[in-house]
C-alpha positions as CSV (number, residue, x, y, z in Angstrom):
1,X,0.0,0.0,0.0
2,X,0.7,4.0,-0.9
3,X,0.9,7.2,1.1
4,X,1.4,10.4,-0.8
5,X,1.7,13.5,1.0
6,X,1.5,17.3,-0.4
7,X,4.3,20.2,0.0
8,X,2.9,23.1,-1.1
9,X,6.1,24.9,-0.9
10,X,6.6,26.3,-4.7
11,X,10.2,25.3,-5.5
12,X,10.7,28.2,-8.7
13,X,14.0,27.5,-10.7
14,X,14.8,30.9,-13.0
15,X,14.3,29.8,-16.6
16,X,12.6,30.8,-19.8
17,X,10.9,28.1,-21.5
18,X,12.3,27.1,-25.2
19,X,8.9,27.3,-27.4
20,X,10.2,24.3,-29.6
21,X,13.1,23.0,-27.5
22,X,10.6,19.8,-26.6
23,X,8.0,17.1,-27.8
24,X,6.0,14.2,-26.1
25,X,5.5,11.2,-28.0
26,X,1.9,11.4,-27.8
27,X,1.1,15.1,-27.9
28,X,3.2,17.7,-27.3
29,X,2.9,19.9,-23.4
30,X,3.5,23.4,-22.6
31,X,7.2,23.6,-22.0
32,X,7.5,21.9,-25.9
33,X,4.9,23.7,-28.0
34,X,4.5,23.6,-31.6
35,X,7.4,25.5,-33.0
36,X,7.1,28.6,-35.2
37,X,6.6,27.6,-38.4
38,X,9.3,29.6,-41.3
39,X,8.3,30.4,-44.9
40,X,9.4,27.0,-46.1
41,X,6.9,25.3,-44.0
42,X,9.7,23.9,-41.6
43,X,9.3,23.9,-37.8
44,X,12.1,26.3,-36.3
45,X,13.8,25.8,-32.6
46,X,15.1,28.9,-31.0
47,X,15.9,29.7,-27.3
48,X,13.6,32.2,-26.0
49,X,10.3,33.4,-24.2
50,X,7.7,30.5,-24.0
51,X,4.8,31.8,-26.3
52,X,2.6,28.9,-24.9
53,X,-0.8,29.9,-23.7
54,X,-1.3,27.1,-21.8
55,X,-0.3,28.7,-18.4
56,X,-4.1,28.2,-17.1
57,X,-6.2,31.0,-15.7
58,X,-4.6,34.5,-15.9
59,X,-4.1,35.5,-12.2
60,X,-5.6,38.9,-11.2
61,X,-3.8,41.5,-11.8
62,X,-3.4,45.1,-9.5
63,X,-2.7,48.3,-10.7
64,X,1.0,48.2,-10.1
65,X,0.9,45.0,-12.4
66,X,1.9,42.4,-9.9
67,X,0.0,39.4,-9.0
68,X,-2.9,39.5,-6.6
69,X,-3.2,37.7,-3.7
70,X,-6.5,35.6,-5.1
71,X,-5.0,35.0,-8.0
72,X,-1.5,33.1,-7.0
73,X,-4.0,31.5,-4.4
74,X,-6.5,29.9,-7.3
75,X,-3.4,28.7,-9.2
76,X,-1.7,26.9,-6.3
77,X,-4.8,25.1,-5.5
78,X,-5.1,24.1,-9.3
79,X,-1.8,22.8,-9.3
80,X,-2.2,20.9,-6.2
81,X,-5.2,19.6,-6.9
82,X,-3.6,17.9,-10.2
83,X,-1.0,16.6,-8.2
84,X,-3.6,14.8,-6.0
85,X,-4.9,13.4,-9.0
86,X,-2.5,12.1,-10.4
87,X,-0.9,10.8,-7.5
88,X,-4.3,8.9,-6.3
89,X,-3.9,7.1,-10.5
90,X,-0.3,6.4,-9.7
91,X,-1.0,5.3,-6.2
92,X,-3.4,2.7,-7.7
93,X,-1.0,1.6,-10.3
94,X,1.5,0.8,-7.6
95,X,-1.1,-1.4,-5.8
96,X,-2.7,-3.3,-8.6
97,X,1.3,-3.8,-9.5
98,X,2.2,-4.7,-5.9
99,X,4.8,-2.3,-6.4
100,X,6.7,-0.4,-3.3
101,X,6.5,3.1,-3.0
102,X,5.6,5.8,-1.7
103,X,3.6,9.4,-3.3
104,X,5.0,12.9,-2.6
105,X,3.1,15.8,-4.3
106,X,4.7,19.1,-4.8
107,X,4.6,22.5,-7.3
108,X,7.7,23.1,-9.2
109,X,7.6,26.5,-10.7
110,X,3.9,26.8,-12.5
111,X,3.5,22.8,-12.7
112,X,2.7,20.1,-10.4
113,X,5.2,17.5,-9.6
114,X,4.5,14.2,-8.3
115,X,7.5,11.7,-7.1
116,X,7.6,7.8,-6.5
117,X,9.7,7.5,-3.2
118,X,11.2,5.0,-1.2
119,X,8.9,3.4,1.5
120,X,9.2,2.3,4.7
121,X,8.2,-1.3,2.9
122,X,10.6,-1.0,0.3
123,X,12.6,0.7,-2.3
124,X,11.1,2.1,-6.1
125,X,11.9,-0.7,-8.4
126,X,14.0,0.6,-11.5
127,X,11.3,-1.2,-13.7
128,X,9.2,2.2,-13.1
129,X,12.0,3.9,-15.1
130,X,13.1,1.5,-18.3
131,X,15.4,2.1,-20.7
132,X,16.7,5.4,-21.0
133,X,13.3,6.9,-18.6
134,X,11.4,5.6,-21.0
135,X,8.5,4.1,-18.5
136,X,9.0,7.5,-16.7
137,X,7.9,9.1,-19.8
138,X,5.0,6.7,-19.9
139,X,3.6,7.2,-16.4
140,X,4.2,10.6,-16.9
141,X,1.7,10.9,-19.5
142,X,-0.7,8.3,-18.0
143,X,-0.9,10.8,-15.2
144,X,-1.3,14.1,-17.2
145,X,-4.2,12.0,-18.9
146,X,-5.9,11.4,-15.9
147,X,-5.5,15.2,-14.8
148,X,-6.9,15.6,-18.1
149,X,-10.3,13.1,-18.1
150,X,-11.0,14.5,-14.2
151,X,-10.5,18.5,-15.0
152,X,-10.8,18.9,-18.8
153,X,-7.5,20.4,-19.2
154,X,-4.2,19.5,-20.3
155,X,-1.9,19.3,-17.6
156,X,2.1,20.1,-17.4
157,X,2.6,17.4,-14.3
158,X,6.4,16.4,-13.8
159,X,6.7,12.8,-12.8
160,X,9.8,11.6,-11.2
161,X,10.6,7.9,-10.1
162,X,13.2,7.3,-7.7
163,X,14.9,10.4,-8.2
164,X,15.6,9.0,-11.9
165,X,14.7,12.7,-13.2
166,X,17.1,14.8,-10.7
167,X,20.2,12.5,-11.4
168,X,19.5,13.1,-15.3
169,X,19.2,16.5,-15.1
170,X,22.5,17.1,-12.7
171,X,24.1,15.2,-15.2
172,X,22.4,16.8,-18.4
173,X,23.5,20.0,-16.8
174,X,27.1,19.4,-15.9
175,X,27.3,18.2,-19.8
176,X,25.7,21.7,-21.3
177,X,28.1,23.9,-19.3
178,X,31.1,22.0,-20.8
179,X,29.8,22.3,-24.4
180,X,28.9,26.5,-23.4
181,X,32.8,27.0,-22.2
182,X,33.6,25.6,-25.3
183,X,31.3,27.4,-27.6
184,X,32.6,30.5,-25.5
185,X,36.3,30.3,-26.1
186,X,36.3,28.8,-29.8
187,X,33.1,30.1,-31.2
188,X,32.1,27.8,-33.3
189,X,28.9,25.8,-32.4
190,X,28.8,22.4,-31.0
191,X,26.3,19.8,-31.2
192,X,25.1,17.7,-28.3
193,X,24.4,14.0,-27.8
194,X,20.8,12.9,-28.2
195,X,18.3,13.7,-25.4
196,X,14.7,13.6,-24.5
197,X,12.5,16.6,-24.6
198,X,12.7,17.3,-21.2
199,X,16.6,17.2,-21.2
200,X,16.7,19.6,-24.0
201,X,14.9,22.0,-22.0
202,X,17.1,21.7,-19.6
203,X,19.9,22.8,-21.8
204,X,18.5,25.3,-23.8
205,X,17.3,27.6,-20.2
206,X,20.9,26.8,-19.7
207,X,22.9,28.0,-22.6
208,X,19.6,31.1,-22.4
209,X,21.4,31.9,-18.7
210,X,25.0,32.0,-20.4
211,X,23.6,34.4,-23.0
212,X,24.0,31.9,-25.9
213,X,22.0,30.7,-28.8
214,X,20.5,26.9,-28.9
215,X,18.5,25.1,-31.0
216,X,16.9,21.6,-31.7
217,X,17.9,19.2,-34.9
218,X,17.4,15.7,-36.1
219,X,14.6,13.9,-35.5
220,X,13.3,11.4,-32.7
221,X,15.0,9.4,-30.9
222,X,17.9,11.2,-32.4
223,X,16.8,15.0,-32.1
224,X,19.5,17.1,-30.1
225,X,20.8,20.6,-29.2
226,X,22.7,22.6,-31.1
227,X,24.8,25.2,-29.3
228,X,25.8,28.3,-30.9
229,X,27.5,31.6,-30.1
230,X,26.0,34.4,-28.9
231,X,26.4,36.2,-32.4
């Protein structure tokens, strides 16, 4: 049996969203919109501001232009209630599996996030992540479709299993500052290893922060980031 518990602590990391830097398999989420679209019909991949509208309800807004009180309220009870949702559908996965582990819901920036833990019974198998996250991938969007069928909207959940996502990213990370030291002493762009859409989000808010250019080539499962100078 399950236990998942809420922090309702909003953990915001600084980044602008890349409006092309990712894509589900099934459809694609708010941090990987459809690209714009050039003159020769051609989806283009820049680092910049998100243009995505799906950012549910606008929060009020004062005079002075800052958030409301009400407002940041309403949108932190949205996003926890997705993350109860989809916890409760990954909680009953785990049981009908007679898997071990436990649910933790949290809000990461303007998203829910939802983590399979360690319990006191035992530890997260690493059958929940597969091959190169690729069951990760799949629960995630199980979840985000559950979110979906019980609110009627699309849902930007983050789904972590045993702390699979955090190690990728550290590692994804320590990767993209190697290849923007490079870029920044020779350059000349560099092209990075294949990654997942949520790992090339990762590096192009990076290369964004070091006030470089990125973008996304190739296709799935071979689709990677480009990284270019500034200029």
């Amino acid at each position: 049996m399950t236990a998942h518990s809420t922090d309702t602590s909003s953990k915001v990391e600084p980044s602008t969203d890349h409006p092309g830097a990712l894509s589900d398999e099934a459809q694609p989420e708010a941090e990987d919109q459809a690209p714009p679209v050039t003159s020769d019909g051609a989806p283009s991949e820049t680092a910049g501001p998100d243009p995505s509208p799906d950012r549910g309800p606008t929060p009020e807004v004062t005079s002075e232009g800052t958030e409301t009180e009400a407002g940041s309220t309403g949108r932190t009870a949205q996003l926890e209630r997705e993350g109860e949702i989809a916890a409760d559908f990954l909680e009953t996965l785990l049981d009908i599996a007679d898997l071990d582990g436990d649910l933790e819901v949290d809000i990461d920036g303007d998203r829910a996030a939802v983590s399979i833990v360690d319990s006191e019974d035992g530890t997260v198998t690493r059958r929940l992540i597969g091959k190169d996250g690729e069951i990760v991938e799949a629960l995630q969007e199980l979840a985000r479709l559950s979110v979906q069928a019980d609110t009627g909207e699309r849902s930007r959940l983050m789904l972590d299993v045993g702390g699979y996502r955090a190690e990728r990213r550290a590692t994804v990370l320590a990767a993209a500052k190697e290849v923007i030291d490079d870029v920044t002493q020779s350059q000349e762009r560099r092209a990075m290893s294949p990654m997942t859409a949520y790992e090339r989000k990762v590096v192009h808010d990076e290369v964004l922060k070091a006030g470089l250019r990125s973008e996304s080539e190739g296709e799935e499962p071979q689709r990677h980031v480009v990284v270019l100078p500034s200029s």
